[in-house]
N, C-alpha and C positions, 0 to 999 in steps of 0.2 A: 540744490534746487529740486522740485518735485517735478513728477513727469508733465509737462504740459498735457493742458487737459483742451476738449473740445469743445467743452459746455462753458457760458460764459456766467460767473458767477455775478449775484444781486452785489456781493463787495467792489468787486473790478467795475461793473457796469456804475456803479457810483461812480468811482475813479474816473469813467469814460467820458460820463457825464459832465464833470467838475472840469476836467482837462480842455473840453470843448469851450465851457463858459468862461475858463480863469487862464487859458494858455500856459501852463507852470509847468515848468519840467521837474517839480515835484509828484505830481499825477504821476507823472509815466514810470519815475523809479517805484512809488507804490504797485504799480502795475508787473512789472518787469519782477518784485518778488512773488508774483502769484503764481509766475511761470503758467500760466493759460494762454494757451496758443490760438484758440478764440478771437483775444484783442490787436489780436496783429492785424488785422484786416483795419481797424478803427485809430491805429499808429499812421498806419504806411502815407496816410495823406500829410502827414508829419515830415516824412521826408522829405518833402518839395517846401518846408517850410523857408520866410523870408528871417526867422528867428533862428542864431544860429544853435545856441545852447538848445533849443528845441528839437532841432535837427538832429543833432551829435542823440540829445537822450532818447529819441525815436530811432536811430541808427543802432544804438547800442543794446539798448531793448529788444528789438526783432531779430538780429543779429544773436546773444545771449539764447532765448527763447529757439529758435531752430537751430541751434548747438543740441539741446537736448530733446528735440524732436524727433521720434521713429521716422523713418522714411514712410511709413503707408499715412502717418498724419500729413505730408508732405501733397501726398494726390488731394486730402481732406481739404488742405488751405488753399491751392491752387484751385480749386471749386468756387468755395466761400469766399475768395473773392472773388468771384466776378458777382457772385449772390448779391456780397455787400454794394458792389460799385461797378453801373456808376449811378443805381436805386435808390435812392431814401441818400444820396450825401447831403452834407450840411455844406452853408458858405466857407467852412473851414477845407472841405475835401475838394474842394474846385479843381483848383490848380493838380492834386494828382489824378484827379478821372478825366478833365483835359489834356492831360499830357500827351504830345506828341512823340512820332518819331525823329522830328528836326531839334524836338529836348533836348532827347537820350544823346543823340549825335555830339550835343556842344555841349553833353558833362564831360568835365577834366578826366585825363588818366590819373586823377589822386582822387576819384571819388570812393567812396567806401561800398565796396561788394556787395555790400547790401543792399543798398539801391539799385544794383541791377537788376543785382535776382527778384526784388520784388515787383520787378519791371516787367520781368518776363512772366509775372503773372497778371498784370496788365489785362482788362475785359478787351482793349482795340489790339486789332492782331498787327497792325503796325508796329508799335511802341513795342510789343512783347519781339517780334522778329529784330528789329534794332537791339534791343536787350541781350536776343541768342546770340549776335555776332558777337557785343560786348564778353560775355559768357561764355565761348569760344576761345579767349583769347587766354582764359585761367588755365592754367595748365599745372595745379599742384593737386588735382582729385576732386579739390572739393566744389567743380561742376558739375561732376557726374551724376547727382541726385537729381540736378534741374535739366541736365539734357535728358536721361531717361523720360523724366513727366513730358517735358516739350516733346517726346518720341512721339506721343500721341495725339499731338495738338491740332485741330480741326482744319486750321490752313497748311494745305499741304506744301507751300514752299518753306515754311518752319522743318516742318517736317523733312524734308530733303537736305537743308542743311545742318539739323540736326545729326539726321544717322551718317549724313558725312563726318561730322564732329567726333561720335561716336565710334565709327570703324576707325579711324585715326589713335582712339586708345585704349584699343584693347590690344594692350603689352604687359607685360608681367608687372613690372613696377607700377599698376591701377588695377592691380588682383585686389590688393586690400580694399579698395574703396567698390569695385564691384559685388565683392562681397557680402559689408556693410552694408550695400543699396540692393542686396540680393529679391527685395521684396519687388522692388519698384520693374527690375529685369523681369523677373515672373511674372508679373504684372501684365507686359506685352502680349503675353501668350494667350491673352482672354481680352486683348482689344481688336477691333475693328476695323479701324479709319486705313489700315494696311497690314500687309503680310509681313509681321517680323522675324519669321523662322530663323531667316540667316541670321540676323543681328544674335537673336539670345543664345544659337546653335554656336556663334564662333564668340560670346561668353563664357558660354561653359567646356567650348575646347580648352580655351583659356588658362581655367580655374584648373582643367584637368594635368596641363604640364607639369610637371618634377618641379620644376621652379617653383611654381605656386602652393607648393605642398605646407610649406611654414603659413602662409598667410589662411590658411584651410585650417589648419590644428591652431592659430589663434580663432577662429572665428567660430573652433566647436566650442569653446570658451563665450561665448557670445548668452546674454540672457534673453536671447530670444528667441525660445523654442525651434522656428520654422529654418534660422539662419544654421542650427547646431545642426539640424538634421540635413540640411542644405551640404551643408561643410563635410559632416561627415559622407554621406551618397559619393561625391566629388573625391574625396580622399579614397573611397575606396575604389574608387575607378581612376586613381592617378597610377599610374605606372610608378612612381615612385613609393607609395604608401606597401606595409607589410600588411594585409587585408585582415588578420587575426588583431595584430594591437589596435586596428581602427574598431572592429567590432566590442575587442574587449571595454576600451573607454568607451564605445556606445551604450552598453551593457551596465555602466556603471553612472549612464547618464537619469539624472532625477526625472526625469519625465517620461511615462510609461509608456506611450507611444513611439518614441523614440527607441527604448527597449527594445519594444516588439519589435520594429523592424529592422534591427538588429540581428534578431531570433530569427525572424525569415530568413535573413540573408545569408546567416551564418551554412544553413543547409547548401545553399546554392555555390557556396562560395568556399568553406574549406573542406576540408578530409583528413583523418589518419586523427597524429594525436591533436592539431593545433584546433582539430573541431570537439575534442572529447576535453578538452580545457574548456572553449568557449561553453559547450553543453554541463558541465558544474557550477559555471556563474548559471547559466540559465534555471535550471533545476531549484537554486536556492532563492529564485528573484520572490519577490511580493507581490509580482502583479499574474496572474492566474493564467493569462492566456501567453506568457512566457516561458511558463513550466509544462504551459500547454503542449509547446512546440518542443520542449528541450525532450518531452517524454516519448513524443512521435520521432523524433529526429536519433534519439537514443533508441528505441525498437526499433527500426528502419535500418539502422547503418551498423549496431551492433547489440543482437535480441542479446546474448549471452550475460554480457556486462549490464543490460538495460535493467537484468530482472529482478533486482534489488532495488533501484528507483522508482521500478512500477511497482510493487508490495508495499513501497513507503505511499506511493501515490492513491493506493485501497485506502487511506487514508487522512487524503489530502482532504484541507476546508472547502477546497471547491467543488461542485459536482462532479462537471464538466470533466476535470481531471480521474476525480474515481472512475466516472464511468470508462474512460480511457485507457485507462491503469486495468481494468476487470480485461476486457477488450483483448487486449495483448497478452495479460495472462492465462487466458481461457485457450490460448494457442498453443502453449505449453505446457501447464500444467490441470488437471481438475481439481478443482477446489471447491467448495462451500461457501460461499463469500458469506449469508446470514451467518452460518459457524464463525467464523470469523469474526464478523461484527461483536456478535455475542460475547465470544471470549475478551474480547478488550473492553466492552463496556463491561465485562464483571472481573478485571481485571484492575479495576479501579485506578484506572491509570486516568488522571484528572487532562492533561493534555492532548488526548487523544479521544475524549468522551462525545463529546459534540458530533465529530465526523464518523467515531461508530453507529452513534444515534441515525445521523441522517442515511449511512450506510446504510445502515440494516433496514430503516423504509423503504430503502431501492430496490432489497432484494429480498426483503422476508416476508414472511405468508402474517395472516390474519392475528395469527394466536400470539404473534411476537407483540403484538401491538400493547400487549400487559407488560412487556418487559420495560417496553418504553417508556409505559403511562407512569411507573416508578420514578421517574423522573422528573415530573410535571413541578414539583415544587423545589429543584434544585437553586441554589446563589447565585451561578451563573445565570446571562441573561443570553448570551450564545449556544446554552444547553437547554436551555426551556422551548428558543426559537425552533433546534433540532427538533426537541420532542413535537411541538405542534406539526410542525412541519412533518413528521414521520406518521403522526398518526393519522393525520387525516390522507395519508398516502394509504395506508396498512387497512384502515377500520374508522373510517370517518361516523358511518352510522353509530356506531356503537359510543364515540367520544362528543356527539353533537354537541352536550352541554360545557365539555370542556373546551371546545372552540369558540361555543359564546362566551365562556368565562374567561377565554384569552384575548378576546376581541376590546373586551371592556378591562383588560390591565391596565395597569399606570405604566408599564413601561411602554414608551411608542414602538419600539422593535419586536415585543410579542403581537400588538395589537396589529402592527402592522402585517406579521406573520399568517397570523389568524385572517385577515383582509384575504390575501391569497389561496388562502386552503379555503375560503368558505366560496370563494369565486369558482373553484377548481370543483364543487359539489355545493350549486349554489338552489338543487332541492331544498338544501335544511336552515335555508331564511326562511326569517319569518317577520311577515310587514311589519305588526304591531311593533313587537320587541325593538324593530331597528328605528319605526320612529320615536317612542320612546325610551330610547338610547339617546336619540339625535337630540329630544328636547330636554329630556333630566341630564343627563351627565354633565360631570364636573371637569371630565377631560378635553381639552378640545381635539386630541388627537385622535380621541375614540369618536367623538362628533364626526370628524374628517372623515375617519376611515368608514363608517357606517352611513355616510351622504355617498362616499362613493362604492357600496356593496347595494344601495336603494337600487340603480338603475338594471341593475341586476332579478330586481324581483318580477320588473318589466309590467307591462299592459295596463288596466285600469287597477289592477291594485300598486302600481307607483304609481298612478296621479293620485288616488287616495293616499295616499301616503304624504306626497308632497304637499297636498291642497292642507294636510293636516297640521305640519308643520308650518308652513306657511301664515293660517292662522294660529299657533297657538304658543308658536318661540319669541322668545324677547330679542336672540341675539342678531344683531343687525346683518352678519355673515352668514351665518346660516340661513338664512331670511335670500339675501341675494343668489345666496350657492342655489337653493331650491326655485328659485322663480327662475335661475340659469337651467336648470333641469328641467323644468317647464314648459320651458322654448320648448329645448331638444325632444323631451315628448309629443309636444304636438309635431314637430315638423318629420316625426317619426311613427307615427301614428296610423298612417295607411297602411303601415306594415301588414302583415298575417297574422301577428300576435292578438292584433285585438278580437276579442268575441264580442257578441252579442251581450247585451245590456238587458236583465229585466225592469221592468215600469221601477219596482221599488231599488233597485240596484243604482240606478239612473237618477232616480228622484235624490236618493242619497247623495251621490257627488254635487248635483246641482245645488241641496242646501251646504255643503261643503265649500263650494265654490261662489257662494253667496257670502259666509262668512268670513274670506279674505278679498271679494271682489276690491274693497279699494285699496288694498296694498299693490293689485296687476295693471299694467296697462288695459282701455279698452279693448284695443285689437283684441289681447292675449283672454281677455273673459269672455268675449263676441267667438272664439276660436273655441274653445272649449267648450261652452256652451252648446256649439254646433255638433262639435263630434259628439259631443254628450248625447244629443239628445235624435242625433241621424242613425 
């Protein structure tokens, strides 16, 4: 089944529809394969139906559907309904938005669990508090997701009986399901209606005993980000956990974030050799600001060992990292880093060409800039990026036209490049060119990137710009993107940037803005106008 979704789709809502008018408990199995957790709220009046096969397939339905539901859609439904009910019900939903707490009381002990729990989302805080007692009395875990939600429910005698309910199970054997529900725990810590310090504090003592340590290492298994990193933190604060293999399977977890904070912790937390283990997964990860840490945490605790990872690091595709790598090395040894650069980029070494390129922008003088420019037509589309990038670091003046001829590439990652470097020395725009860039080209991604290098040119020559565009492009986006820039100018226009206007300077915009007046709102030509001509 797919994850239930929140949105309620045009198919289901047919379904919702037909089910109202024809009562078929073939609706609701159609329903119940959409797994949209949406139509639970437009079920639940089902329950209370006098039809039994009706009842059973609304029971089984809802019931099916929150098996595969996250816990944070969990706060989502207990909302939506009350949104749903007891508003806008139909003669069909009576009897469940009536519902009493003297109901709940004389349903059987064989009624189906489901019925209660959706009791206890209930809009009358009656029905829902009858509900919690029933709710209460489960005692195999799978309450713990609806007492959590009831933890913060507006009536506070719910409330009171709840975290009674609550401190009662937090014992080892409900590690797993607090874990599971780990969102909903969290959750407390940014509500309101009361203080739940103690409650989540003697959770996560919980989680943190030896005992718990297995249901922790199932849970960094878990596909959901927030729960692995939950799990993992908890293990490594268990007295029982070896803090090196927790970092290392963190280390080894898909999610970069997760990495990282791995990479911090690892400093904090080991020493000798089980940290020069964890600092070689780090060094080799793919995400930048991990190798970031393994390079600082490597000079830090051992320069001697570090100074061959920082020489590999003069290297690295990320800046951030060279610049770190120089940094450290410049403590021990003097070196030439442009020398450097140089020699690898004419050492023809194709795997390392890129990051000499951008190197040697970082640190070479003017005249290096021809070394680079040799490069401007290479295959690679990561070594051309270098070059732009280097040279308008190095010798922007001197390469202006090769910056505009990077801006208008068909690949989107030079032009995008080019975006950057001409913002960084945005003297050598030039209005015309970018709006006719914006209205001939056949790129839209040169379009894009040259709408957003326009506001850059600033004062009355971007409203000349825009006014120009505005009347003279067919494409309906660019059209909106510029009248969205038009706002933003006028509402920016007091500024200091703007000078003084001569009679003919003035009279030009004016027939400029004559000739797209009825593409603008009033307001927006009454606005213009004014500044125009004040």
């Amino acid at each position: 089944m797919p994850r239930p979704k929140r949105e309620l789709s045009q198919q289901v809502q047919v379904c919702i529809n037909k089910l109202y008018k024809q009562q078929s408990s073939n609706w609701i199995r159609l329903i119940r394969r959409s797994g949209e957790i949406a139509a639970i709220p437009y079920l639940t009046p089902f329950l209370e139906s006098p039809d039994l096969e009706l009842q059973t397939a609304a029971e089984n339905t809802i019931s099916d559907l929150l098996q595969h539901c996250p816990p944070s859609d969990l706060v989502w439904l207990s909302e939506k309904m009350r949104e749903y009910l007891p508003y806008g019900f139909t003669e069909n939903a009576s009897q469940w938005v009536h519902l009493t707490a003297e109901n709940v009381k004389k349903w059987p002990a064989s009624v189906h669990p489901i019925k209660i729990i959706m009791a206890s989302f209930h809009w009358n805080g009656y029905v829902r508090e009858e509900a919690l007692k029933r709710i209460i009395q489960f005692h195999d875990g799978s309450e713990i997701p609806f007492l959590l939600i009831r933890m913060n429910d507006w009536v506070s005698p719910i409330r009171f009986h709840t975290y009674k309910a609550l401190k009662q199970r937090i014992h080892t054997h409900n590690a797993g399901a607090f874990i599971r529900n780990i969102t909903l725990v969290k959750r407390l810590e940014s509500c309101g209606r009361d203080r739940y310090e103690t409650l989540t504090e003697s959770v996560y003592d919980l989680l943190r005993q030896p005992e718990c340590l297995p249901e922790l290492e199932k849970g960094t298994l878990s596909t959901d980000r927030d729960t692995r990193r939950f799990c993992l933190q908890m293990a490594l604060e268990s007295r029982a956990a070896v803090p090196a293999e927790v970092l290392e399977k963190a280390l080894y977890d898909r999610d970069a974030s997760i990495r990282l904070w791995a990479a911090r912790q690892s400093g904090k937390t080991l020493s000798g050799a089980g940290l020069q283990h964890i600092l070689l997964l780090m060094i080799n990860d793919s995400f930048p600001s991990v190798r970031r840490e393994a390079l600082e945490l490597m000079a830090h605790h051992s320069p001697e060992q570090a100074i061959p990872f920082l020489k590999e690091g003069l290297l690295d595709r990320n800046a951030v990292i060279r610049e770190i790598a120089r940094r450290h090395l410049s403590q021990t040894e003097s070196v030439s880093y442009a020398e450097l650069y140089l020699d690898t980029i004419w050492s023809n070494n194709e795997r390392y060409l890129a990051a000499a390129l951008y190197g040697l922008g970082e640190t070479g003088q003017k005249e290096d800039a021809e070394v680079i420019a040799e490069y401007v037509h290479h295959p690679e589309i990561h070594v051309r990026k270098a070059v732009v990038h280097s040279l308008a670091r190095l010798n922007a003046d001197a390469y202006r036209e090769l910056l505009w001829q990077s801006l208008l590439d068909s690949q989107p990652g030079i032009s995008r490049e080019a975006v950057q470097a001409l913002n960084r020395h945005t003297y050598l725009l030039n209005k015309e060119r970018l709006v006719q860039g914006i209205i001939e080209s056949h790129c839209v991604h040169v379009q894009r990137n040259m709408l957003r290098l326009l506001p850059a040119v600033g004062g009355w020559q971007q409203l000349e710009g825009l006014l120009d565009i505005v009347a003279r492009t067919r494409s309906g986006w660019i059209q909106r993107t510029s009248i969205h820039q038009l706002h933003n100018w006028i509402h920016a226009s007091g500024r200091s940037y703007r000078s003084q206007l001569t009679d003919e300077q003035a009279q030009a915009l004016l027939d400029k803005l004559d000739a797209c007046t009825i593409l603008l709102e009033p307001k927006q030509v009454h606005l213009l106008r004014w500044l125009i001509t004040s």
